[in-house]
N, C-alpha and C positions, 0 to 999 in steps of 0.2 A: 484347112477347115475354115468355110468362112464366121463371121462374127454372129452371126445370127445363133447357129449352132454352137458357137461355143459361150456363150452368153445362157443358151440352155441349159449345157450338159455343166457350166461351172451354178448354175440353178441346183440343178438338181446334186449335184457334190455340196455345194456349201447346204443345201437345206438336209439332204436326206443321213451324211455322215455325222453333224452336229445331235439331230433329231438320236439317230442310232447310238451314239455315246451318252447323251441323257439319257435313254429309256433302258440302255445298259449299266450306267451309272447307278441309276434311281434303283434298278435290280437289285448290284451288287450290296449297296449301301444297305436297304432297306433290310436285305437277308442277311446281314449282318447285324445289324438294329436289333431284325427280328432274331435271330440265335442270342446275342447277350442278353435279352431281355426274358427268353426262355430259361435262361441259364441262370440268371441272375431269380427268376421266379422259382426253379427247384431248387437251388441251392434254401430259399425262404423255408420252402417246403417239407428241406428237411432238417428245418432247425426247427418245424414246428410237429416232425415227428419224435424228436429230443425231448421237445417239452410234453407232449402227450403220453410220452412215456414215462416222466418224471410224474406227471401229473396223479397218472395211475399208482404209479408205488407209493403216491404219497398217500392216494383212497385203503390200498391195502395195510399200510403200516394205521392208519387210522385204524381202518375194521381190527387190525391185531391188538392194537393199544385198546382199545373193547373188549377183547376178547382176553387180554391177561387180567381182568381184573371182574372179570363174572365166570371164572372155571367151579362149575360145582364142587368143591371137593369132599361136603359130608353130607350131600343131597343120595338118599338111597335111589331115587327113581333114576338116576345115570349110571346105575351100577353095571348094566347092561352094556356091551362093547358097544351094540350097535346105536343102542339109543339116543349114549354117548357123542357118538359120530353126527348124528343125526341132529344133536345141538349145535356141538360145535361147531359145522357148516350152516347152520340157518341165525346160528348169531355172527356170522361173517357177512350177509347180509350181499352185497352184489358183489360183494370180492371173491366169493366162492367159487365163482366162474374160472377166475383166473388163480386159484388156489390147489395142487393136486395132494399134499401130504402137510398135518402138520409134526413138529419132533418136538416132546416135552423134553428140555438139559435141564435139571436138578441144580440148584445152587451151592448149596450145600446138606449134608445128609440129616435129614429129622429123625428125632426117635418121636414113639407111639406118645403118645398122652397119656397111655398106662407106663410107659418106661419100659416097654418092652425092647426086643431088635429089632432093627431097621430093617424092611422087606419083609414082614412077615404080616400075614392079612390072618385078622383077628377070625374072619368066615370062613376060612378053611385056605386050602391050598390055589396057589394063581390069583396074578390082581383082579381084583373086582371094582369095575368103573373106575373113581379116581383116587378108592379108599388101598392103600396101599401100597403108594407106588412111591412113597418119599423114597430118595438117593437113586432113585432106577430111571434111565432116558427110556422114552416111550415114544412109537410115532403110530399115527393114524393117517389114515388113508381110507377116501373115497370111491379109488378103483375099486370094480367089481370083477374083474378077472384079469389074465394074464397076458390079453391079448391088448389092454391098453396100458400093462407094466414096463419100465424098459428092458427088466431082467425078471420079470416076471412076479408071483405075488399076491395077494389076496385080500379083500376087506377086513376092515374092522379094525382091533389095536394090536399095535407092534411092538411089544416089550425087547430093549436091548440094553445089554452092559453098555457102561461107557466106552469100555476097548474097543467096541462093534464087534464083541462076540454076543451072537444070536441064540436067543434059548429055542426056538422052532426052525429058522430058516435062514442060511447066509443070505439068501438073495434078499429079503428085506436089508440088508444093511446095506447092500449093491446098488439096491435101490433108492435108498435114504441119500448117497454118495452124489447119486444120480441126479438128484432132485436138487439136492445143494448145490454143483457143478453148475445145473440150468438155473437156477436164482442168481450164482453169481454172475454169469455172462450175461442175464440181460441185467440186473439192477447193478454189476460191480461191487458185489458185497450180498449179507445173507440181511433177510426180513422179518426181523425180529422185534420182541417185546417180553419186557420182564414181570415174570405172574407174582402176585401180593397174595399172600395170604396171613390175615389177622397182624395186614401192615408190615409184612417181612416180605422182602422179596426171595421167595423158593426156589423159583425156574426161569428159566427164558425160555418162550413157546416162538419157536420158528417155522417162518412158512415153505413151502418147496413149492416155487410158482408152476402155472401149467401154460408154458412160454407159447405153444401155438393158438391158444385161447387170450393170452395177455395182446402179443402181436397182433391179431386178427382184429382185434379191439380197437386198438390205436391208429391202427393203417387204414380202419373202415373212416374212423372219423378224419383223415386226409381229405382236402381235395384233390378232384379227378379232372382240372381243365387240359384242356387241351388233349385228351386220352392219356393222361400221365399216371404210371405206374409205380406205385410206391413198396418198397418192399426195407428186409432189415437182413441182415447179414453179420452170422454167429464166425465165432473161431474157426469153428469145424467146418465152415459152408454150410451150415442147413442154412438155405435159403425163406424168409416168411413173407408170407404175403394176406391181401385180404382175402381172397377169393380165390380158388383153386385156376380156374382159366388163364388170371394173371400168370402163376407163375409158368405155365404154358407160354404165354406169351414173351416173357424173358427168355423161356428158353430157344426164341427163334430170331434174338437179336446177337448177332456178331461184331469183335471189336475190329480194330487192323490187323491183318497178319488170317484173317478168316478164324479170330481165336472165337469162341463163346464168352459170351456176356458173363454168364453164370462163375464160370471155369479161370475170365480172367480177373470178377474181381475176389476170386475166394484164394488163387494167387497171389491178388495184392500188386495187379498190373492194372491200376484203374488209368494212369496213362495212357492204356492203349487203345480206351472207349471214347477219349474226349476229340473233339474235330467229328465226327464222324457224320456224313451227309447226309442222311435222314432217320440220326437220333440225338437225341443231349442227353447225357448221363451226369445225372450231378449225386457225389457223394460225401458225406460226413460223417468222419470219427464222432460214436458216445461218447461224452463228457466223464462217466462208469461204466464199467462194463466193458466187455467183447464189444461188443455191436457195433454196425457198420449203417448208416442208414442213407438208403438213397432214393432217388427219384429217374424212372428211363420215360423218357416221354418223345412222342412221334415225332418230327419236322415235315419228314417227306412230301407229306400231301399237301402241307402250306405252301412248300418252299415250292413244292408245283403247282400250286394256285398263282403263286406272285408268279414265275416264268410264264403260266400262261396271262395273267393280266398284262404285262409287259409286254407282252409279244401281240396281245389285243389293239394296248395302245401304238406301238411300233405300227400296226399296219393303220389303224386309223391314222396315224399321221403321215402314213408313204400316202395313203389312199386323198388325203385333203390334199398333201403337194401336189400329186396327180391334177389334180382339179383344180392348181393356180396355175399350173402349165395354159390352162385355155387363156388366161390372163397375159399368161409372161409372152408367147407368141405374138399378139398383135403389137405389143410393146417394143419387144424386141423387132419385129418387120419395121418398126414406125423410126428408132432410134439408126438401122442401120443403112434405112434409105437414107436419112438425113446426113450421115456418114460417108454413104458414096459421093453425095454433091457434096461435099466440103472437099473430099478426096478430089474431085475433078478440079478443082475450082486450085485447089494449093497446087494440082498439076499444071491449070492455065500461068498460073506467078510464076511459079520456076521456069517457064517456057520464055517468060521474059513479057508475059501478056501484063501489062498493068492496070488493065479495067476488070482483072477477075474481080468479082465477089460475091459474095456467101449470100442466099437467100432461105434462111433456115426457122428464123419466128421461133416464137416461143423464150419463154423465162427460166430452163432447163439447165442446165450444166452444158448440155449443145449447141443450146441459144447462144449462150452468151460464149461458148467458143467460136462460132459463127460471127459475133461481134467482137472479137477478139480478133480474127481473122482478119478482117474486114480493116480493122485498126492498123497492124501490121502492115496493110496492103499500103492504104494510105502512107503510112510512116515510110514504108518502102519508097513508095512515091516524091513525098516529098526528100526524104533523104536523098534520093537519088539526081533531085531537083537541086538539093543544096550542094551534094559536090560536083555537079555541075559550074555550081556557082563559085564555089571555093577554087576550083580548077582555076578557073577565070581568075578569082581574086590574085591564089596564089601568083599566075604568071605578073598579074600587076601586079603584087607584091615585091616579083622577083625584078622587074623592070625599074621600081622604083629603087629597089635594094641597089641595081648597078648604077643609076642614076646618083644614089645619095654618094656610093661610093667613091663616084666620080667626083659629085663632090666634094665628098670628105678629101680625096687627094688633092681637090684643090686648095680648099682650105688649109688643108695641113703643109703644102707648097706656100701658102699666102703666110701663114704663120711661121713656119722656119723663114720664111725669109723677112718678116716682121722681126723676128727673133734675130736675126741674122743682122738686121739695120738697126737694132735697138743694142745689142750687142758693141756696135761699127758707132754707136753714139758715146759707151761709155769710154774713159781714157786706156789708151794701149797698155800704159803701166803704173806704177806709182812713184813719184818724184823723189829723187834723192836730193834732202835737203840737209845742209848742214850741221842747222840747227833743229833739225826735227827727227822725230821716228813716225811713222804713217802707217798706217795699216786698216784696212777696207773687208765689208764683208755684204755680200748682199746675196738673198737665194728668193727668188719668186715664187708665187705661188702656181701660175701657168706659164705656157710658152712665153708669151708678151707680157712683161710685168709694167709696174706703176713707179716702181721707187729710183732712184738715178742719183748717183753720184758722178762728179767731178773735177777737175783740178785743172787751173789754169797755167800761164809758162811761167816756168821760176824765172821772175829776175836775177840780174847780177847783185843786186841789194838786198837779196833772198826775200824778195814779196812775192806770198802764195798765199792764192785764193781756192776756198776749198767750197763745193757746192752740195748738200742732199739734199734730196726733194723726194716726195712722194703725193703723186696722182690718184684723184678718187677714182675707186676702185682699180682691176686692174684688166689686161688682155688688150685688143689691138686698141680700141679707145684711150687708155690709158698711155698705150703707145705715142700714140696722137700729140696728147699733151707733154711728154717729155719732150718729144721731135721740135716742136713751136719752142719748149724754153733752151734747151739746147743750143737753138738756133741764136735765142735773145743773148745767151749768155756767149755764144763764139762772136757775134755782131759788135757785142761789148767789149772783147777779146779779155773779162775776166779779172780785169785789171785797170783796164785802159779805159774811160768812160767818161765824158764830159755831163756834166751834171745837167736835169732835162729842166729842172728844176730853180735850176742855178744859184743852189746850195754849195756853199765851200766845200771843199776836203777837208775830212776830219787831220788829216795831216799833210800839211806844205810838202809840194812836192819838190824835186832838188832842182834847181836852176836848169831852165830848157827841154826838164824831161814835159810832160804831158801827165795831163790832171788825172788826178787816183779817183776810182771808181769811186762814187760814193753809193755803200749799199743800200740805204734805205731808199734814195731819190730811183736806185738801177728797178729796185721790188716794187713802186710805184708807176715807173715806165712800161715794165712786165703785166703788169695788173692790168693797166690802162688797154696797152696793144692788145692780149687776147679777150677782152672785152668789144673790143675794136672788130677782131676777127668771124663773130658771131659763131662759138664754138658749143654753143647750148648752154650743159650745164658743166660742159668740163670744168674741173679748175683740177690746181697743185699747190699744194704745202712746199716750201724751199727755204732754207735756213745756206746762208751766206758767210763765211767765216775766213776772212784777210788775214793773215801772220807778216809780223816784222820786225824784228830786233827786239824779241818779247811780249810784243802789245799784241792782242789778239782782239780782232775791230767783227762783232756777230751784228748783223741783223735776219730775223725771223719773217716767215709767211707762215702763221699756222703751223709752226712745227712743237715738237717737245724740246721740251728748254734743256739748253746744253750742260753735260753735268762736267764740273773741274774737279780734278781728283791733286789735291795741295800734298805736295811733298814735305818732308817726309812720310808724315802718320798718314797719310791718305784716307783725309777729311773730304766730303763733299762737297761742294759749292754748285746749287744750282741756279742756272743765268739764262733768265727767261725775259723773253722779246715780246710787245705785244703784234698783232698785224695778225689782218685775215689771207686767205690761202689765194693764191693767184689767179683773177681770174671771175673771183665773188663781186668785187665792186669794181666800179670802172673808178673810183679816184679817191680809194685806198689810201693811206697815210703809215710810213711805219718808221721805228726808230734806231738809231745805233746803238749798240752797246760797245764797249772797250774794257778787256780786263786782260790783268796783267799775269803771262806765263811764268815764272820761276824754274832754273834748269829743277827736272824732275816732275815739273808738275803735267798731266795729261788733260786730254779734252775730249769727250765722247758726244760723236754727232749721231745721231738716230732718227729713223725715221719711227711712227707708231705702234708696227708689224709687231716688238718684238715684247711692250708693254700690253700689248694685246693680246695676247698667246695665253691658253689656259693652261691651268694647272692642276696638280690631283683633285682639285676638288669641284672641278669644272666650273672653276671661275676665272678672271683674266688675271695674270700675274701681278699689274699695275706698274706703275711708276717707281712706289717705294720698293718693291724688290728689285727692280733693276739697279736704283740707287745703292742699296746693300751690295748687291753682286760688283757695282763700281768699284764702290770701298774695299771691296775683297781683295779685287785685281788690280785697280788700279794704276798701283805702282810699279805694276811688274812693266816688262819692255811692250811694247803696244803690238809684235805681233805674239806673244804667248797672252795677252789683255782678249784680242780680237778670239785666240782660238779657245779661250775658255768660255766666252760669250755663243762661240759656234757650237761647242757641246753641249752649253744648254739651250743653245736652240732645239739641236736633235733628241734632247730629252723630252724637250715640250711638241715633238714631234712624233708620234707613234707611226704614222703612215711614210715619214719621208719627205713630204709636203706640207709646209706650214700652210694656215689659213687665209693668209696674209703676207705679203713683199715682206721682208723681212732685209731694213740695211744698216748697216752704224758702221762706223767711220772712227778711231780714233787718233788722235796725235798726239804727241810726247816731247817735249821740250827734253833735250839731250840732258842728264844728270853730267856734271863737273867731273872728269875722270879721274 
């Protein structure tokens, strides 16, 4: 299906199913609104056939409380049954409507005013009007024949015992039964009022209502919206209503089950009228009384007004979609031509064409994919441009990689064998001397380091000269400069040395040998020649130190001052030379020193590496810790002195590699065994 078409057909799905669930929606909701709202208005309806009923009895209990208290009793002109009657209802006033019998009950028995018996009428035999009838229950009645009696019957007064034995006729008293029964189911109780006579209460006059004239009354003054049908519903099912037709029309409404209206709620299945589709029955229990009172009112023709409004506006809204179809088409033509040429165009790029692109305009969502497109293209292009170029790089990269390689082997050839000659400079071992214990420790920081020690040949007179030194900074430069003093000092042979100077020997040599090196004049001849040599900025620190029969003869270039550790308590004594480092001035000046060994006592030559080394707190250790650390060891034998100095190096070492040459040198005057 191409896009054109399906651009339509999801038109008309997202508009017309949305459309069709609101306008079903709106239905369902609405007819449900509208049902509680019906429901909710009879149920109103029949709580205001409750009160209209109450309202009424409360008119007739009025008309009787009138009526107990104006009974003629020694008025001759009521002596007549009839006449009687004929007040008694016209002083009821509009209650008489709904009034069919009233029953005089006696209160207690009177005698005559002459003191005669009770029941006995002074005018001859039978009451007459209302003279006569103390202690005796009397009813009257309205009906004029039998045909509107329940059990039949006749005008005018109805004398009865209290037993409801009858002096003319049971069926007055069938009747009386009758009439009390129908007062109690609609009021829930009898309607009564107590008659005075000369301020004594005698009787109570009660009424026996006429319930199809009562109900007719109260249901007329109902409203009737919506065709709604009010009716009232006794014990027995008589069903009442206002108007004869109505109750016609109940009886052509069915609950579920196909039961009748009438039949199920005289039953007592009013459950099985309520939901039902085109009625609402709302019912309520009297508050007194039997009574039932309800309201059945139509739905159907609404609830089929609202289906068809709904289904009105359902097709007016299919009918307008229709008509933005003419819309959507050119839209949609416009949207999928422009679709095809992007389509070709991303076919041109993939094909490997790199001058595709999009010519689409507009400020659309396909405009600006078409410049999106277009973008890409570009990007493609130049990316494709740049690994081009990367290619290229890389190989030159990879060429200069073998190239460095090659150098790096050279280099690292040129440096072992630096390392290899700087190595071939220091001494093959350490001298066994007599009078001494010697012990050496030096670890660079790279290949080629700075720092150098020495030792020249023991004489037979045990004179040994001992040399450290240490070159700024370190690697083959540094190399450089040890190579040049190296040299000075094998030229001098260490020992051997005629003063340049031609300063005495600090001590007379023995008959014929050859004049003792003099240190300080040898550090100024040193100074002078690689000045001489024009080696930039090299120089070297070198500390010089003679042994012989006790006397230890130091001179200094820039080194740290030599620490003496005095036996026994291994006290420090530190013996500092002044003089700059080899190399700084061309005619440098430096001095001797001489201090006397003691068997026991030690001597530590260092170069700076090791006072310079940090520590936890990433500061330099200094001087005065090493001086402590002296004092610690000392006096121990000079190679467990050397290897405890070498543990704290490797503590002040985390990586392996100090930061700095690292040498010291100690020697120990043999202790007396």
């Amino acid at each position: 299906m191409k896009l054109r078409s399906q651009l339509i057909l999801a038109f008309l799905v997202l508009a017309v199913l949305p459309l069709a669930g609101i306008v079903g929606y709106t239905y369902v909701s609405s007819a449900r609104a509208f049902r509680a709202a019906v429901e909710a208005e009879s149920l109103e309806v029949t709580r205001q056939i409750s009160v209209g009923l109450l309202r009424t009895r409360d008119d007739v209990q009025g008309y009787m409380r009138r009526l107990g208290t104006m009974l003629p009793f020694d008025d001759p002109q009521y002596a007549d049954p009839e006449a009687l009657v004929e007040f008694l209802w016209s002083t009821m006033g509009d209650g008489a409507d709904f009034v069919d019998g009233l029953e005089l009950v006696p209160a207690v028995t009177l005698e005559r005013e002459s003191g005669g018996a009770p029941g006995r009428n002074p005018d001859g035999p039978g009451p007459r009007g209302l003279r006569g009838i103390e202690g005796r229950r009397v009813f009257w009645s309205r009906r004029g024949g039998p045909e509107r009696l329940p059990t039949g019957g006749r005008p005018g007064e109805r004398p009865m015992v209290e037993r409801g034995e009858v002096e003319n006729d049971e069926a007055d008293l069938e009747w009386a039964r009758r009439a009390r029964d129908w007062t109690a189911r609609v009021f829930g109780g009898p309607v009564s009022t107590p008659v005075h006579r000369d301020g004594d209460v005698v009787a109570h006059l009660e009424a026996a209502i006429r319930p199809e004239n009562l109900m007719r009354d109260v249901l007329r003054r109902i409203p009737r919206s919506g065709g709604a049908v009010p009716f009232a519903l006794d014990a027995e099912g008589e069903i009442f209503t206002s108007e004869p037709e109505e109750l016609d029309l109940l009886g052509e409404v069915h609950c579920a089950g196909d039961e009748p209206l009438l039949e199920a709620l005289a039953a007592g299945h009013e459950d099985l009228c309520q939901g039902m589709s085109e009625w609402v029955v709302a019912t309520q229990a009297a508050a007194g009384g039997e009574l039932i009172y309800g309201i059945v009112r139509p739905i159907g023709p609404s609830l089929a007004e609202m289906r068809n409004a709904s289904l009105r506006n359902l097709g007016v809204g299919v009918g307008i979609l229709s008509l933005s179809l003419l819309a959507v088409a050119p839209l949609s033509n416009r949207l999928t031509r422009r679709l095809s040429h992007l389509t070709r165009q991303v076919d041109r790029l993939a094909r490997g064409d790199a001058a595709a692109r999009a010519r689409l305009g507009g400020r659309d969502e396909v405009g600006k994919l078409g410049e999106a497109f277009n973008r890409m293209a570009r990007d493609q292009e130049k990316s494709r441009r740049q690994l081009l170029e990367q290619e290229r790089s890389r190989r030159q990269q990879e060429v200069d990689r073998r190239l460095l390689e090659a150098e790096n082997e050279r280099q690292t050839s040129e440096l072992e064998e630096a390392r290899t000659f700087q190595l071939s400079l220091l001494p093959a071992g350490i001298p066994e001397h007599p009078d001494l214990e010697i012990a050496v420790f030096l670890r660079t920081a790279s290949e080629v380091g700075g720092d150098y020690y020495d030792f020249s040949r023991l004489r037979p007179d045990g004179l040994l000269t001992i040399a450290v030194g240490d070159a700024t900074g370190h690697g083959a430069r540094a190399g450089t400069m040890v190579t040049v003093v190296k040299s000075l000092l094998s030229s001098a042979d260490m020992g051997h040395f005629r003063s340049v100077s031609g300063t005495a020997s600090p001590a007379p040599a023995a008959p014929g040998a050859p004049a003792l090196l003099d240190l300080a004049d040898f550090l100024s001849h040193a100074t002078a020649t690689i000045r001489s040599m024009n080696l930039g900025r090299r120089a070297m620190a070198l500390v010089l130190a003679r042994y012989r029969d006790g006397a230890l003869d130091l001179a200094s270039a820039g080194m740290p001052p030599v620490l003496v550790s005095r036996s026994p308590a291994g006290e420090v004594e530190e013996i500092m030379t002044s003089g700059v480092p080899l190399g700084t001035l061309a005619n440098a000046s430096y001095e001797n020193r001489r201090v006397r060994l003691e068997p026991g006592d030690a001597a530590l030559l260092m170069s700076d590496g090791l006072p310079e080394m940090l520590g936890e707190d990433g500061e330099p250790i200094g001087y005065a810790a090493v001086a402590e650390r002296w004092r610690e060891v000392g006096q121990r034998p000079a190679g467990e002195a050397v290897a405890e100095f070498e543990r704290w190096v490797e503590e002040l070492s985390p990586q392996g590699v100090p930061a700095d040459d690292v040498t010291f040198v100690v020697i120990r005057r043999r202790p007396p065994e």
